[in-house]
DSSP file (Angstrom, degrees, kcal/mol; ACC not computed):
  #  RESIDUE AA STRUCTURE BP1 BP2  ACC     N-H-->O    O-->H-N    N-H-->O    O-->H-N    TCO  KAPPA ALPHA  PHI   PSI    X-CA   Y-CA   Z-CA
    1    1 A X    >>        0   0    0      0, 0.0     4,-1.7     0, 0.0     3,-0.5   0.000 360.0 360.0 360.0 -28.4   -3.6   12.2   -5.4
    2    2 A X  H >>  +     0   0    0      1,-0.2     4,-4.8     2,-0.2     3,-0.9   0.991 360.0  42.2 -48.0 -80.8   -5.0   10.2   -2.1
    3    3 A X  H 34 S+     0   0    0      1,-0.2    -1,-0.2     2,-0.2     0, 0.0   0.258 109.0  53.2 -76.9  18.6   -2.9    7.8   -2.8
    4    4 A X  H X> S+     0   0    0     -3,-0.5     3,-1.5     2,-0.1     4,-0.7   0.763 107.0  53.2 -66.9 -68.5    0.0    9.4   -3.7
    5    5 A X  H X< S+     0   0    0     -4,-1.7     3,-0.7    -3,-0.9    -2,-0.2   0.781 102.9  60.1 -81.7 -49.1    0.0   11.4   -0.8
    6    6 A X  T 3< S+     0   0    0     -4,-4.8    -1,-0.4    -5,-0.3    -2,-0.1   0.591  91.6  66.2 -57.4 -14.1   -0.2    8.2    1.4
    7    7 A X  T <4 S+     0   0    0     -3,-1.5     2,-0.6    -5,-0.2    -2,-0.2   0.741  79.1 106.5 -78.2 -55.5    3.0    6.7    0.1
    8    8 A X    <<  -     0   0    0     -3,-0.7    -3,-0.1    -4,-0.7     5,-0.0   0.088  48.6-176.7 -37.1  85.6    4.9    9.7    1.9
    9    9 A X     >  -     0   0    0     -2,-0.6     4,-1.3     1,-0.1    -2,-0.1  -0.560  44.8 -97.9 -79.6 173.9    6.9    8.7    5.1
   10   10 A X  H  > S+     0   0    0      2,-0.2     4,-2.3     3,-0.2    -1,-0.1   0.778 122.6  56.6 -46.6 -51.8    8.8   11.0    7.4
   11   11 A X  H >> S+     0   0    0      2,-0.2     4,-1.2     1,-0.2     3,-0.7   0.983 109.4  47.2 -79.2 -65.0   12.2   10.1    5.6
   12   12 A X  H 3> S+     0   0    0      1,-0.2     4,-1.6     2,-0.2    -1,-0.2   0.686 108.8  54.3 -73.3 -13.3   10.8   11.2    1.9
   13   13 A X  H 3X S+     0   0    0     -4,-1.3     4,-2.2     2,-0.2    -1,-0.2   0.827 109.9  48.4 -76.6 -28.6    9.4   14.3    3.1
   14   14 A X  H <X S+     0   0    0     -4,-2.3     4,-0.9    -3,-0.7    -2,-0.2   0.729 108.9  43.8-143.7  57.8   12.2   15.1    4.3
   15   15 A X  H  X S+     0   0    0     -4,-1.2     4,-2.7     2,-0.2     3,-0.4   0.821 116.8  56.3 -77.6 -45.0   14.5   14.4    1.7
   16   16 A X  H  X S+     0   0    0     -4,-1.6     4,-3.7     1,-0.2    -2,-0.2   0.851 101.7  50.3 -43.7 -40.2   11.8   16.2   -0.4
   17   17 A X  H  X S+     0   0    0     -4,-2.2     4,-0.8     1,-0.2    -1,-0.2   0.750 113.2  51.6 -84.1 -24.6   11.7   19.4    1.6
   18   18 A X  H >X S+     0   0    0     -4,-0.9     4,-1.9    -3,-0.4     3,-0.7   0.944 109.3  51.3 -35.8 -60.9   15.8   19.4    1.1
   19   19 A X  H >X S+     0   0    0     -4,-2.7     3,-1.3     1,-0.2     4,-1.2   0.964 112.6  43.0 -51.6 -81.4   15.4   18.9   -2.6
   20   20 A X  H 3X S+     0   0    0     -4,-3.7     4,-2.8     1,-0.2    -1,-0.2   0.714 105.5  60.9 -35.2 -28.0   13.1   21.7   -3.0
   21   21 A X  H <X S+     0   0    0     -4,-0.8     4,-1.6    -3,-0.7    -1,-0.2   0.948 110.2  40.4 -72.4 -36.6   14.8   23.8   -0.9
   22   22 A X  H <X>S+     0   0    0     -4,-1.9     4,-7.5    -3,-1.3     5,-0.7   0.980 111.0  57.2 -44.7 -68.9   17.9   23.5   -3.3
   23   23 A X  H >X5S+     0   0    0     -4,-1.2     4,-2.3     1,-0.3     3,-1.5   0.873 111.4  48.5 -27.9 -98.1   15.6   23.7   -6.4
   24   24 A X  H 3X5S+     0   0    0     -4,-2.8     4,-2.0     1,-0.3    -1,-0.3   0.684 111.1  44.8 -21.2 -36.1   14.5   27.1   -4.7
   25   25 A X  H 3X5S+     0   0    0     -4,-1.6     4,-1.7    -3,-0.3    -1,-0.3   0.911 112.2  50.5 -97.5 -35.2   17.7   28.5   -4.1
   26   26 A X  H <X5S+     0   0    0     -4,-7.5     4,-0.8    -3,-1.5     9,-0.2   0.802 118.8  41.9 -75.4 -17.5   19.4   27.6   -7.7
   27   27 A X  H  <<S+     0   0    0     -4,-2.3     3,-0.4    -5,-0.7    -2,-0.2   0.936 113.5  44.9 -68.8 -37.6   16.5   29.1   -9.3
   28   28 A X  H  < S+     0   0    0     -4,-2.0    -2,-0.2    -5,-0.3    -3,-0.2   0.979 126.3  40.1 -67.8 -50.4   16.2   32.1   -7.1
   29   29 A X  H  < S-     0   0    0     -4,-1.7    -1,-0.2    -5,-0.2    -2,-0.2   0.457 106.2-115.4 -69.4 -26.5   20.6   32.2   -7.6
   30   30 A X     <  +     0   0    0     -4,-0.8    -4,-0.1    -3,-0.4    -1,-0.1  -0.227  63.2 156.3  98.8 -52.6   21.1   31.4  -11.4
   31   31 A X    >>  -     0   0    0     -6,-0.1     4,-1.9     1,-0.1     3,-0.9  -0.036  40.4-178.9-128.8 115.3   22.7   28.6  -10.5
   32   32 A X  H 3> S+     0   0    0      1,-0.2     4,-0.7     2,-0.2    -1,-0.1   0.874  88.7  56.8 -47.5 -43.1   23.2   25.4  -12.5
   33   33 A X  H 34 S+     0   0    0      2,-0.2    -1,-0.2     1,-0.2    -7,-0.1   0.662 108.2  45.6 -72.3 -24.0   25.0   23.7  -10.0
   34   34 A X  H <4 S+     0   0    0     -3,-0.9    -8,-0.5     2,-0.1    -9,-0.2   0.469 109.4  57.1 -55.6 -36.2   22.3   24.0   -7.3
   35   35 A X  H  X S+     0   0    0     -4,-1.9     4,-0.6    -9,-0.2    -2,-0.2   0.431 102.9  44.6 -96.5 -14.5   19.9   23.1   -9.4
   36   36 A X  T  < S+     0   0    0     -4,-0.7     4,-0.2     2,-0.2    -1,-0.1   0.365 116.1  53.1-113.6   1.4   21.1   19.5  -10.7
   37   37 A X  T  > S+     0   0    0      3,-0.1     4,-0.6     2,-0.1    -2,-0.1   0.362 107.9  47.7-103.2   3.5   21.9   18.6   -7.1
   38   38 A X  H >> S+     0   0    0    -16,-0.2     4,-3.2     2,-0.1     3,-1.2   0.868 114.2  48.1 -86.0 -50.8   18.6   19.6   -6.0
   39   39 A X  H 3X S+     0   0    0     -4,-0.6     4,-2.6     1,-0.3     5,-0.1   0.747 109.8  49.9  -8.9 -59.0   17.4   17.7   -8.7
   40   40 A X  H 3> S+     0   0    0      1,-0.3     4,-1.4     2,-0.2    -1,-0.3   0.855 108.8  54.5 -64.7 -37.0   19.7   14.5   -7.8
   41   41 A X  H XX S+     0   0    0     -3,-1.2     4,-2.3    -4,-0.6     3,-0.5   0.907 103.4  55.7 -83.5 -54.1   18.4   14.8   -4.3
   42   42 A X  H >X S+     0   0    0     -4,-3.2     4,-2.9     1,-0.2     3,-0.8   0.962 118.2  38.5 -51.4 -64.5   14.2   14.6   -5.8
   43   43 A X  H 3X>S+     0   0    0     -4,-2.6     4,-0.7     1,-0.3     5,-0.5   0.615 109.7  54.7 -84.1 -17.3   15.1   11.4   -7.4
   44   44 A X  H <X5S+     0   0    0     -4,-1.4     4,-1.9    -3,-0.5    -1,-0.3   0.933 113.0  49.1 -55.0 -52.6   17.5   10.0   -4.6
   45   45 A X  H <X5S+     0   0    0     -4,-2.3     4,-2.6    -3,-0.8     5,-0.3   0.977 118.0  38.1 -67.7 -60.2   14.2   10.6   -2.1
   46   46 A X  H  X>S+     0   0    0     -4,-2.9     4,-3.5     2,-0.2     5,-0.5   0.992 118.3  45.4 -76.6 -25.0   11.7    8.8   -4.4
   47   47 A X  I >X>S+     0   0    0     -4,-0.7     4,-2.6    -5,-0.3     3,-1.0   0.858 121.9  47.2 -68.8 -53.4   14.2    5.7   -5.8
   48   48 A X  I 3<XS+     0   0    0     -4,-1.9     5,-2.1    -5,-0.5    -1,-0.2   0.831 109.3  48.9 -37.4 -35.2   14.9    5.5   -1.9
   49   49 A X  I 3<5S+     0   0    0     -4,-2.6    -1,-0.3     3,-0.2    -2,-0.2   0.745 115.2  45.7 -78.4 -30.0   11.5    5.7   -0.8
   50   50 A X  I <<5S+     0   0    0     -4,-3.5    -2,-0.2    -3,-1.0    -1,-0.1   0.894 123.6  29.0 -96.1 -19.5   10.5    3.0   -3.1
   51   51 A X  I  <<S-     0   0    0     -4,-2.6    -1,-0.2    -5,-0.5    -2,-0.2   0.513 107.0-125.3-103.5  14.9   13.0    0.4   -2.8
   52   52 A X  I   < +     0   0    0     -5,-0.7    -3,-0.2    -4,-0.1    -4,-0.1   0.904  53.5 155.2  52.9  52.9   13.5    1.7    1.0
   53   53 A X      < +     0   0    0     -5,-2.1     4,-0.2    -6,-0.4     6,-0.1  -0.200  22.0  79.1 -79.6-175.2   17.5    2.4    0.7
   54   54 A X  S  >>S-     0   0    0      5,-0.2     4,-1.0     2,-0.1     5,-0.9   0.491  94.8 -69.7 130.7 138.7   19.0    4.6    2.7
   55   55 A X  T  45S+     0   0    0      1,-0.2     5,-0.1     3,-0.1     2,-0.1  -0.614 122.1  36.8 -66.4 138.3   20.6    6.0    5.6
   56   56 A X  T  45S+     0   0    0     -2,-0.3    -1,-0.2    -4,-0.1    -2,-0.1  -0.458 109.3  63.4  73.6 -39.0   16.1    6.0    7.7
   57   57 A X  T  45S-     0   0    0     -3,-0.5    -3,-0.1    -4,-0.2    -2,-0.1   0.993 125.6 -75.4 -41.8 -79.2   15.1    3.3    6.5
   58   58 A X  T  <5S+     0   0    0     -4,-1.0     2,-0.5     1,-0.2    -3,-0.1   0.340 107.9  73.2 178.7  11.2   17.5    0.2    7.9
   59   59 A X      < +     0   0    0     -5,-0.9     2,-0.2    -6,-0.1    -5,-0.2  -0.848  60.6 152.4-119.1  94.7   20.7    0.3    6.2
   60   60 A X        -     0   0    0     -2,-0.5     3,-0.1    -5,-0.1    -5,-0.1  -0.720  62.4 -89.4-115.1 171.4   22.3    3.2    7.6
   61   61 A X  S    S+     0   0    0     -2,-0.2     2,-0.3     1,-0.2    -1,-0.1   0.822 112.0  15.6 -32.1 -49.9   26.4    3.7    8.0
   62   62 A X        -     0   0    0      2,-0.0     2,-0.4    -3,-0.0    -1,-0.2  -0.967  65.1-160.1-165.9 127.7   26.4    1.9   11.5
   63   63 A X        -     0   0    0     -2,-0.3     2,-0.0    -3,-0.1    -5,-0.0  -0.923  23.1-130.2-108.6 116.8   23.9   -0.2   13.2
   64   64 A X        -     0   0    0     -2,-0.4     2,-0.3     4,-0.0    -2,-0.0  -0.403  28.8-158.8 -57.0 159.2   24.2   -0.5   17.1
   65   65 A X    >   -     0   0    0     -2,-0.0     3,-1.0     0, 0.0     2,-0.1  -0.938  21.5-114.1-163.2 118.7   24.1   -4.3   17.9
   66   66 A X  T 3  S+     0   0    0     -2,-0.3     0, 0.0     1,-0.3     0, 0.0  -0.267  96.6  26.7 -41.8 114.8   23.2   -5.5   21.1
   67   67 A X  T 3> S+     0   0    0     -2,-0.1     4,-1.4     3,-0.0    -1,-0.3   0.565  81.6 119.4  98.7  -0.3   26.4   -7.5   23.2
   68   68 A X  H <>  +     0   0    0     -3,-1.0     4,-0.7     2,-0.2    -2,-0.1   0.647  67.6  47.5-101.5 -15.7   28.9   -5.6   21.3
   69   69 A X  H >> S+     0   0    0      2,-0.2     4,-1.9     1,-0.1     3,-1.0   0.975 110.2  52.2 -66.6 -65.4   30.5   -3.8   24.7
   70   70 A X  H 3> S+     0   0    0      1,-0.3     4,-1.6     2,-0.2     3,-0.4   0.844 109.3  45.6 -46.6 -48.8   30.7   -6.8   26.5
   71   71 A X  H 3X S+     0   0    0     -4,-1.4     4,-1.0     1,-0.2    -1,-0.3   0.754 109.2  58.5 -81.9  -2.0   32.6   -8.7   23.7
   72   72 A X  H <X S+     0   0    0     -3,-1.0     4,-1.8    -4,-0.7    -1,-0.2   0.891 109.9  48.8 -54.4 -45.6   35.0   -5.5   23.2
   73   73 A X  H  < S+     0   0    0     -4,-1.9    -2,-0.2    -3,-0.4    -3,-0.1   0.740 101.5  54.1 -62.3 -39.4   35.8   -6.1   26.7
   74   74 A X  H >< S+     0   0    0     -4,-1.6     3,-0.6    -5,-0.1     4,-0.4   0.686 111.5  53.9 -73.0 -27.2   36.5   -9.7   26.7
   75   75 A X  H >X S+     0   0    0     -4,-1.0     4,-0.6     1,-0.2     3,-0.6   0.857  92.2  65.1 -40.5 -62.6   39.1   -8.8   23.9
   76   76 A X  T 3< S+     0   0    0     -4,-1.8    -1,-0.2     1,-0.3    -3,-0.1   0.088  93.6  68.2 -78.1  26.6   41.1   -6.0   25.8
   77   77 A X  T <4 S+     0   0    0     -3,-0.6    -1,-0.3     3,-0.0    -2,-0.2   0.458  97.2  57.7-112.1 -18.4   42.3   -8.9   28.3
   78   78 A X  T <4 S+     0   0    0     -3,-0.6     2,-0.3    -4,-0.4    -2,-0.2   0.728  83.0  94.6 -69.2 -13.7   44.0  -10.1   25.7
   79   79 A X     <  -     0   0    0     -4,-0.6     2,-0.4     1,-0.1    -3,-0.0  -0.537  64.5-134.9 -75.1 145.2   46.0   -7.4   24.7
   80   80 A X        -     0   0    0     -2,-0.3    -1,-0.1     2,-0.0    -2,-0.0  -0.622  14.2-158.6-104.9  77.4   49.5   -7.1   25.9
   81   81 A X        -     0   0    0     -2,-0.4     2,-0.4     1,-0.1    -2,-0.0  -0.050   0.6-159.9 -83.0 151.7   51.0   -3.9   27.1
   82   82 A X        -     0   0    0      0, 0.0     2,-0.2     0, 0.0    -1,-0.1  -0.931  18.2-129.8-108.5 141.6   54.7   -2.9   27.3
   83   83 A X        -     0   0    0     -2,-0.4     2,-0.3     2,-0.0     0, 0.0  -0.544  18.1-157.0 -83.1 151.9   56.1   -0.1   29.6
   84   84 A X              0   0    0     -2,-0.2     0, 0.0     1,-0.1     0, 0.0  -0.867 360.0 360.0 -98.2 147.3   58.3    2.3   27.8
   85   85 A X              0   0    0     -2,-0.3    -1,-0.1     0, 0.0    -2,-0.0   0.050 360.0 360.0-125.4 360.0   60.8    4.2   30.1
């Protein structure tokens, strides 16, 4: 259980404490549909946690990247505007 319990990071507690709360809420509700996405959500958190996928980990939607202004900037002299009148 020790070492169970060591395994836990920040990111899979709390994807856990989502999941349960879902879990809670289709049980407390009836509701099937509440209840197989709290579900999806337990087993997202632990395959995530073990192969460390996931938007907390390091693969998130968008990674800032150091330099990235500057060369936006060197770009926009290139551009060519035309006036409309």
């Amino acid at each position: 259980m020790q070492k169970l319990l060591s395994k836990i990071d920040f990111t899979l507690a709390f994807r856990l404490i989502l999941s349960a709360a879902m879990l809670y809420t289709g049980y407390q509700q009836n509701d099937k549909t509440t209840l197989i996405f709290g579900v999806f959500l337990a087993v997202y958190a632990i395959i995530g946690n073990k192969y460390k996928v996931g938007c907390g980990y390091n693969s998130c939607g968008y990674t800032p990247r150091y330099g990235v202004k500057k060369n936006q900037k060197e770009n926009a002299k290139d551009i060519d505007y035309t006036e409309i009148k």
